[in-house]
C-alpha positions as CSV (number, residue, x, y, z in Angstrom):
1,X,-20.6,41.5,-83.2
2,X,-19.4,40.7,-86.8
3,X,-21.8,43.3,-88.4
4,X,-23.2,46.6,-86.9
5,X,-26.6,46.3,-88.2
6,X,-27.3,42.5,-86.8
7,X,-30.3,43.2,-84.2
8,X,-30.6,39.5,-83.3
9,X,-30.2,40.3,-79.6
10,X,-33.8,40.9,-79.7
11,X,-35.1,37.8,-78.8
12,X,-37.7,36.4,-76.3
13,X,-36.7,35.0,-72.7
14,X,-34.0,37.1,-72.4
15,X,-33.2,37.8,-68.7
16,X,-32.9,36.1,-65.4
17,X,-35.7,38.2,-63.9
18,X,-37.6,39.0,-67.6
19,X,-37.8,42.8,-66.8
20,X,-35.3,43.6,-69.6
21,X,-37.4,44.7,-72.6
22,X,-36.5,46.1,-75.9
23,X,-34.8,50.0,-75.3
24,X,-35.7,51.4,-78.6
25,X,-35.1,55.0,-77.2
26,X,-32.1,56.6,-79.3
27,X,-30.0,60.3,-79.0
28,X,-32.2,63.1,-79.8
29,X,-29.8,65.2,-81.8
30,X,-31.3,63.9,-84.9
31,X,-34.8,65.0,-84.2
32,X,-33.7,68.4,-82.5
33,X,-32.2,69.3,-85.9
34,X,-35.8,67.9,-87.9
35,X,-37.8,69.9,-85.0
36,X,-35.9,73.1,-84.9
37,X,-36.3,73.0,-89.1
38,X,-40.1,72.8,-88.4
39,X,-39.9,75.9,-85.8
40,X,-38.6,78.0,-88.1
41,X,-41.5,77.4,-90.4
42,X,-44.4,78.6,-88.0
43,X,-46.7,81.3,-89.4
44,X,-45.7,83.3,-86.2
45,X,-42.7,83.5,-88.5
46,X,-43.3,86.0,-90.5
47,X,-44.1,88.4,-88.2
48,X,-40.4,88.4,-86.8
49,X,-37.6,90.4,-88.4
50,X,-33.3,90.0,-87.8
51,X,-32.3,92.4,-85.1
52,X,-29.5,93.9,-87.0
53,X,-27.4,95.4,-84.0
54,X,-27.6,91.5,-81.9
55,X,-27.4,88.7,-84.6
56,X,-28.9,86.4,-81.8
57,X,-31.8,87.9,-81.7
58,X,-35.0,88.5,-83.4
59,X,-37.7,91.7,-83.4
60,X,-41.1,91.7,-83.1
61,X,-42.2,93.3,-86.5
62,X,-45.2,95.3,-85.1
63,X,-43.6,96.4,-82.3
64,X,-40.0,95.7,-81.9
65,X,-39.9,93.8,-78.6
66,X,-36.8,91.6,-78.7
67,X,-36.8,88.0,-78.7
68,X,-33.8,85.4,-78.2
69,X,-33.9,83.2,-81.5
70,X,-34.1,80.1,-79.0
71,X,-36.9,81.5,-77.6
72,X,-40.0,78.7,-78.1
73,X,-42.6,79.4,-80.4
74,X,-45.5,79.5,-77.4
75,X,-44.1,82.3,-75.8
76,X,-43.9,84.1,-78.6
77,X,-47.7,83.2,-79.8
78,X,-48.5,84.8,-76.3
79,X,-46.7,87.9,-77.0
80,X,-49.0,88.7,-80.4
81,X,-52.0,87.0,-78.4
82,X,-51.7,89.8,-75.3
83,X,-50.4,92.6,-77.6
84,X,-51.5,92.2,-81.2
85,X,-55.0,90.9,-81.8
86,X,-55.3,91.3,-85.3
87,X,-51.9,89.6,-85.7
88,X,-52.7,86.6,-83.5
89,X,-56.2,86.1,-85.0
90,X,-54.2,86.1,-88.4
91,X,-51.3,83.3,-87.2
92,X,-54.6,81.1,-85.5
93,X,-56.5,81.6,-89.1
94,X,-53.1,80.3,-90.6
95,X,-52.5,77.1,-88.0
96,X,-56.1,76.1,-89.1
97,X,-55.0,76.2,-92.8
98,X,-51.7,74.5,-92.1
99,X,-50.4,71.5,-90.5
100,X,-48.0,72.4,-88.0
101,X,-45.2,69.9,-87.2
102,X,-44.1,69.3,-83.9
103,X,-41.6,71.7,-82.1
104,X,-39.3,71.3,-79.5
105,X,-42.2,71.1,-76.6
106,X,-43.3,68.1,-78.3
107,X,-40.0,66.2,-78.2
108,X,-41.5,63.5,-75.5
109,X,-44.3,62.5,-78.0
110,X,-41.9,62.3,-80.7
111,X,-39.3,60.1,-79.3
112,X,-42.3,58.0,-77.7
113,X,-43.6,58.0,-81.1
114,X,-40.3,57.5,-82.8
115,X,-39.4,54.2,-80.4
116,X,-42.7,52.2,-80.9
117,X,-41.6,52.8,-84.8
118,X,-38.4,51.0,-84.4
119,X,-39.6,49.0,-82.6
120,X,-42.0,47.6,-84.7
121,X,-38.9,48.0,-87.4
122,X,-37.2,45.4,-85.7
123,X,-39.2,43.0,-84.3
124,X,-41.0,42.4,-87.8
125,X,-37.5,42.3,-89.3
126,X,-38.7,44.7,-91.8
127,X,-36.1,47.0,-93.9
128,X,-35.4,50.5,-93.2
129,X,-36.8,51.6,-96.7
130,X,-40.6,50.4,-94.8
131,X,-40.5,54.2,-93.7
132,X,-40.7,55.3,-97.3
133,X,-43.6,53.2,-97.9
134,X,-46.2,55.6,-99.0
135,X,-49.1,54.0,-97.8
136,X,-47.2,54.2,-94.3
137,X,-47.0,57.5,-94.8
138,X,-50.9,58.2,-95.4
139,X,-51.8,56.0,-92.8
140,X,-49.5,58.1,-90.7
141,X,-50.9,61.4,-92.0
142,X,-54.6,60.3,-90.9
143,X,-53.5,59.1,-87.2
144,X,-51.1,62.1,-86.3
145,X,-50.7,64.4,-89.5
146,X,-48.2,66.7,-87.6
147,X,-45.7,63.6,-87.3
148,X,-43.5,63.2,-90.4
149,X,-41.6,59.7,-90.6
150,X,-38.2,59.6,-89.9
151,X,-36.0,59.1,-93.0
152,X,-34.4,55.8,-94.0
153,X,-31.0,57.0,-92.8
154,X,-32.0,57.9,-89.3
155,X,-33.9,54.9,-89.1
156,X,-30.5,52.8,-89.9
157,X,-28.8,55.2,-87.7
158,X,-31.1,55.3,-84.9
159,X,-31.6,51.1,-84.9
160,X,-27.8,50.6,-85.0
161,X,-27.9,52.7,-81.7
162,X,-30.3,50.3,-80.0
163,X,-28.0,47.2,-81.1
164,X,-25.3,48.8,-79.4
165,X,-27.2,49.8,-75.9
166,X,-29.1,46.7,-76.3
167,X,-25.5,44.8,-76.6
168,X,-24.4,46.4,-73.5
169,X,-27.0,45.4,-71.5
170,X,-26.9,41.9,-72.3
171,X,-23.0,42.2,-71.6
172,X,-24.0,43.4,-68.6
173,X,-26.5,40.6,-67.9
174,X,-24.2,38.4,-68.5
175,X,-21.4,39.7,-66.5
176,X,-23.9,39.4,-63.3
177,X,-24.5,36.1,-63.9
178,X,-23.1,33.2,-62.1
179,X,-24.3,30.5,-64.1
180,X,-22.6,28.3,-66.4
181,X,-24.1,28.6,-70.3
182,X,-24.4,26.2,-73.3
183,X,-24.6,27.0,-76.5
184,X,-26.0,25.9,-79.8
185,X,-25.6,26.5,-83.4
186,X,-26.1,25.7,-87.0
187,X,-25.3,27.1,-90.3
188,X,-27.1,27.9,-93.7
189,X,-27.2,30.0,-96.5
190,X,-29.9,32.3,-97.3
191,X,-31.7,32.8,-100.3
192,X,-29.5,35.6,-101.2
193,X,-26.4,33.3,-101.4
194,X,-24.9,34.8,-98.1
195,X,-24.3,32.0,-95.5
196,X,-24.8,32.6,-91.6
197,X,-24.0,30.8,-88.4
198,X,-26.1,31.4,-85.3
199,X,-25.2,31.2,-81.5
200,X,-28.3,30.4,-79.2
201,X,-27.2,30.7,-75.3
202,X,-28.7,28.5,-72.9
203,X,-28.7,29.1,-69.2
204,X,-30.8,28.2,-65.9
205,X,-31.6,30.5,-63.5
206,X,-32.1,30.9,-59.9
207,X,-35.4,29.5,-60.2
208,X,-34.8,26.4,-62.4
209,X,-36.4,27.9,-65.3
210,X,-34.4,27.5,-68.3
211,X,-33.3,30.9,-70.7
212,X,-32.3,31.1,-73.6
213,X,-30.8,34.1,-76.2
214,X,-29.8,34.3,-79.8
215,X,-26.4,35.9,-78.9
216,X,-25.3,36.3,-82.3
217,X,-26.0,35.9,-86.2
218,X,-22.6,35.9,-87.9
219,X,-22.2,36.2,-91.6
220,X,-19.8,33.5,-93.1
221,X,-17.9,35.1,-96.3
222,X,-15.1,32.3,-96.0
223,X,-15.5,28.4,-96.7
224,X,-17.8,26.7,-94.5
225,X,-15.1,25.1,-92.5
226,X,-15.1,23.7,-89.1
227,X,-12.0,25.7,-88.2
228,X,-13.7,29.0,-89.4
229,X,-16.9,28.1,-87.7
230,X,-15.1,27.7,-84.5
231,X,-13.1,30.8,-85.0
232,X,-16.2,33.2,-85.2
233,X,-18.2,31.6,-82.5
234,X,-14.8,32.0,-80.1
235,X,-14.6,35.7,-80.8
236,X,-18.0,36.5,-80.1
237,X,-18.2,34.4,-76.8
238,X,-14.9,36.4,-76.3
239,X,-16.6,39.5,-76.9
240,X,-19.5,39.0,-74.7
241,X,-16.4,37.5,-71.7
242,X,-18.4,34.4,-70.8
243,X,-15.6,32.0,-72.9
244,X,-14.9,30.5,-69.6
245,X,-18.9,29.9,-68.8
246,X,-19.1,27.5,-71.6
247,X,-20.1,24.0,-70.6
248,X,-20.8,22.6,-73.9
249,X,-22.1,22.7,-77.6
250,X,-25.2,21.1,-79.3
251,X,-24.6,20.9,-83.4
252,X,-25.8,18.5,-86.1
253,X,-24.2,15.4,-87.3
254,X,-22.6,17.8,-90.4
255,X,-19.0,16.8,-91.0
256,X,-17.7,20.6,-90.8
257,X,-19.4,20.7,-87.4
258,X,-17.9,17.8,-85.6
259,X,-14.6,19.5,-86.4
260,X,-16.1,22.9,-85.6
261,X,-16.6,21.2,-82.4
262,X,-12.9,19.6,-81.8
263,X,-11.5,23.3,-82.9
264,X,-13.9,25.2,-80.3
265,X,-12.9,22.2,-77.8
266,X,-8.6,23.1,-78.8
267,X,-9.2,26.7,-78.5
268,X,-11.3,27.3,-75.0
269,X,-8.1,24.9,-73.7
270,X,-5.0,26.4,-74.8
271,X,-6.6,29.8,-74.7
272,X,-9.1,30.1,-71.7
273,X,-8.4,26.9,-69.3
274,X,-11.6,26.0,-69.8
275,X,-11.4,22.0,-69.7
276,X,-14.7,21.2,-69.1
277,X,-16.2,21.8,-72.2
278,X,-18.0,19.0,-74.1
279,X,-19.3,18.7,-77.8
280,X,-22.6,16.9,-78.1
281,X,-23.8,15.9,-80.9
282,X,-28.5,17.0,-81.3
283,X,-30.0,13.6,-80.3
284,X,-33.1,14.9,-82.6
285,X,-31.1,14.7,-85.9
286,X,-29.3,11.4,-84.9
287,X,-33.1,9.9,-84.6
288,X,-34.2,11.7,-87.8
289,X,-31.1,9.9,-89.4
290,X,-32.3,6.6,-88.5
291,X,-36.0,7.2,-89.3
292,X,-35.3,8.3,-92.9
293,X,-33.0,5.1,-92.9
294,X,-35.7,3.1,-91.7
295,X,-38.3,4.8,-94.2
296,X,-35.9,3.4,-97.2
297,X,-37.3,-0.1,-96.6
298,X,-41.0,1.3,-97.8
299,X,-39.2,4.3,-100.2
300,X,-41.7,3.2,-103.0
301,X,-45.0,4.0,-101.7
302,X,-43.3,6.9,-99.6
303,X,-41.8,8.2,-102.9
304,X,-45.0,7.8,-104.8
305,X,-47.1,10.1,-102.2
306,X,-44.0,12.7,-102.3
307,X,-44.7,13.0,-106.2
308,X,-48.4,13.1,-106.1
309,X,-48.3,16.1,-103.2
310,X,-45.6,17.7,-105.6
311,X,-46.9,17.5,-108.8
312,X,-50.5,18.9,-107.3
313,X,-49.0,21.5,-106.1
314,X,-46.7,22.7,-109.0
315,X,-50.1,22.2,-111.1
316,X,-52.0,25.0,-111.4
317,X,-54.5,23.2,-113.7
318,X,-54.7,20.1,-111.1
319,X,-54.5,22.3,-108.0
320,X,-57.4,24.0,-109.2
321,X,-59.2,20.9,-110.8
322,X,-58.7,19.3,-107.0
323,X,-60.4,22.6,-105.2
324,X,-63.1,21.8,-107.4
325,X,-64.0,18.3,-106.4
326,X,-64.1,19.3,-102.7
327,X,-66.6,22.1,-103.2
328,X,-68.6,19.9,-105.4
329,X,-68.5,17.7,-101.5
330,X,-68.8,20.5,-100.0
331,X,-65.8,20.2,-97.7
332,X,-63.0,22.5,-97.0
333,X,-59.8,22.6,-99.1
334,X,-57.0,20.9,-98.3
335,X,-53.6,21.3,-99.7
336,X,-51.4,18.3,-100.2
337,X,-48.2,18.7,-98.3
338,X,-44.5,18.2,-99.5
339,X,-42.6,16.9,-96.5
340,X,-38.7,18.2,-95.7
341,X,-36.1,15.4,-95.1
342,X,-34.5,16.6,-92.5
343,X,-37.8,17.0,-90.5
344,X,-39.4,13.7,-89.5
345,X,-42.4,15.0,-88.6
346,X,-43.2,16.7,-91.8
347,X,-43.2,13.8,-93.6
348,X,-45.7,12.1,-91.1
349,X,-47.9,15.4,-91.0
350,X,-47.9,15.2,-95.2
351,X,-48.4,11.3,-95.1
352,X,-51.4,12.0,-92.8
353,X,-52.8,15.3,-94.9
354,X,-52.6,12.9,-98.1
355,X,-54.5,10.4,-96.4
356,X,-57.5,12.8,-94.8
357,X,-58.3,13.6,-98.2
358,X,-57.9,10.5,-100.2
359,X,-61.8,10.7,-101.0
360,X,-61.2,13.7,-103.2
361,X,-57.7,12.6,-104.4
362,X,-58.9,9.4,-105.4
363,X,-62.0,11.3,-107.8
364,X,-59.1,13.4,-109.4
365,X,-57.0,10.3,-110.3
366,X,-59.7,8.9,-111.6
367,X,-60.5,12.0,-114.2
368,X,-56.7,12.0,-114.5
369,X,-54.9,8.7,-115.7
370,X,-51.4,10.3,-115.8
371,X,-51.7,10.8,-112.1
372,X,-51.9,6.5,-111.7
373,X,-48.8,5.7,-111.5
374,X,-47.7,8.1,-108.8
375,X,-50.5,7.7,-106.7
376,X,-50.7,5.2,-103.8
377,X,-52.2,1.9,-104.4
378,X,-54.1,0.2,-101.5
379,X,-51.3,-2.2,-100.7
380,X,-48.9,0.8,-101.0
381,X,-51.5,2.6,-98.5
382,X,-51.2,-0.4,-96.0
383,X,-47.7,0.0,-96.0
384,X,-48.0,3.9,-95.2
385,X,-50.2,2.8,-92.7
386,X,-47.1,1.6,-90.3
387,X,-44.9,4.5,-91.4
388,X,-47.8,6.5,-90.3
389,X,-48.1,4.7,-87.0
390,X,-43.8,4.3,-86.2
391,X,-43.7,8.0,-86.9
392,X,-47.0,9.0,-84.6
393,X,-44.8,7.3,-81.7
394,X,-41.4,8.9,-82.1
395,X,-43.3,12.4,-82.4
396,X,-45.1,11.5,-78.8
397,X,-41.8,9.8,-77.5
């Protein structure tokens, strides 16, 4: 993997026979040393002196019996409850006054605990700091006050370990498998500026039922080349040994990924002897290319109902004014949609939103004569009619 704290191996449909699941269990050496600091803070505590001839032992204070200083908390609350009363009614009075954290006998409910934590950590992508949240940490002292959250560097730690059994399992997985895989990919850039390139592996199993995984999630720090796309996505089906496997690749139209294609094509040749890998290029973006050149020949009126959903919605006066008119009708609110160019369908699901609630629109126009001339007229309206109607039958088709 190209980063150690990547945890996109979690991912639905992930095995032949789906009985491989999420192993958020992690070492225990971490907790031992958390749970062996809370031991040491029992109110038995204090009745326990250093035995100064044995280092490795402690004394019983009232009456000197000797105790190994691994010796677990309950058998030592049993010596004071058969042998000192008073004491023992003393260290119960104190438990009632004080929370206790859980010991070393408790280290099943912990890590039980500890593994539906990450777990939830992971699979709603949230960042380590969450355990620092403190109304996490309330809501965790009211359901199970003796359980303190682990800290944001065992949490990293501890999730990092899962990657890496998690990784080895799919290895594994895939090892066993006799199956030949596709792949597919695409690049962006997030909102942070750092670009990524995914790897989704396809496969059908003994059953016909088709699987899929998201194998990877690389982070791109170089130019968004073809030959360094194809370079990243070699290493890591390298990594995972199923280079070989590869039947083919399903990318975008992009320029960088046809030659991300040709490179991937080069290198399983000279490198693996695998000749029968293909490039294809997604049949779904080819079609969206040709709708949104076929949508050109009625870009006014499809323009015009772009602006009015835009400027309504970056409007907080006409947004508002809008929400208005349909409670004064009494109908639910609808928001006008802004559709996404590379997605056919949004554009016919804002074309159709836009036309369920001409009604109130056409009230708010009226009140508003700047909005005129972005807003439909009915001949524009009969032409967005047919979009409406082509695009209803590539969606079904």
């Amino acid at each position: 993997m190209s980063t150690s704290d990547n945890i996109s191996l979690f991912s639905e449909n992930l095995t032949e026979c789906d009985i491989i699941s999420i192993d958020t269990t992690v070492s225990t050496d971490t907790e031992n040393q958390l749970i062996h600091k809370q031991k040491q803070n029992h109110p038995v505590r204090k009745f326990l002196e250093p035995n100064i001839n044995n280092n490795k032992t402690v004394l019983c204070s009232l009456c000197k019996s000797i105790f190994s200083k691994n010796t677990g908390i309950s058998t030592i609350k049993r010596h004071f409850e058969k042998k000192h009363e008073d004491a023992y009614k003393q260290i119960k009075q104190d438990l009632q006054n004080t929370i206790i954290p859980y010991t070393e006998d408790d280290i099943e409910k912990v890590d039980l605990i500890n593994s539906h934590l990450y777990g939830w950590i992971i699979s709603a992508q949230l960042p380590f700091s969450a355990v620092e949240n403190k109304e996490l940490k309330a809501l965790f002292s009211i359901f199970d006050p003796r359980y303190k959250l682990p800290t944001r560097q065992t949490v990293s730690h501890n999730i990092n370990e899962i990657f890496i059994k998690q990784k080895t399992i799919i290895y594994n997985l895939l090892s066993s498998l006799e199956q030949k895989f596709s792949i597919t990919t695409d690049a962006w850039t997030a909102c942070t500026n750092q670009a990524y390139i995914s790897i989704t592996l396809h496969w059908i199993d003994k059953n016909w039922d088709m699987k899929h995984i998201l194998l990877d999630f690389i982070p791109i720090c170089e130019r968004h080349t073809g030959i360094v796309f194809a370079e990243n996505i070699f290493n890591t089906l390298k990594e995972y040994n199923i280079e070989k496997k590869i039947l083919a690749v399903t990318t975008d139209n992009a320029a960088n990924m046809i030659t991300f294609g040709q490179q991937l094509k080069i290198k399983l040749e000279n490198e693996c002897n695998n000749v029968e890998f293909m490039h294809f290029r997604c049949a779904t973006h080819i079609l969206n290319l040709a709708v949104q050149e076929g949508i050109k020949l009625i870009s006014e009126p499809i323009e015009k109902a772009r602006k009015f959903a835009s400027k309504i919605r970056n409007s907080l006066s006409l947004f508002e004014e809008l929400k208005k008119i349909f409670e004064m009708k009494n109908q639910p609110f609808l928001v006008p949609e802004v559709d996404v160019p590379t997605r056919w369908n949004s554009l016919y699901l804002s074309i159709q939103k836009l036309h369920r609630i001409k009604n109130m629109t056409d009230i708010l126009v009226a009140s508003n004569c700047q909005l005129k001339q972005i807003y439909p007229t009915d001949d524009d309206w009969q032409d967005i009619n047919v979009s409406i109607f082509i695009l209803l039958l590539l969606i079904k088709n």
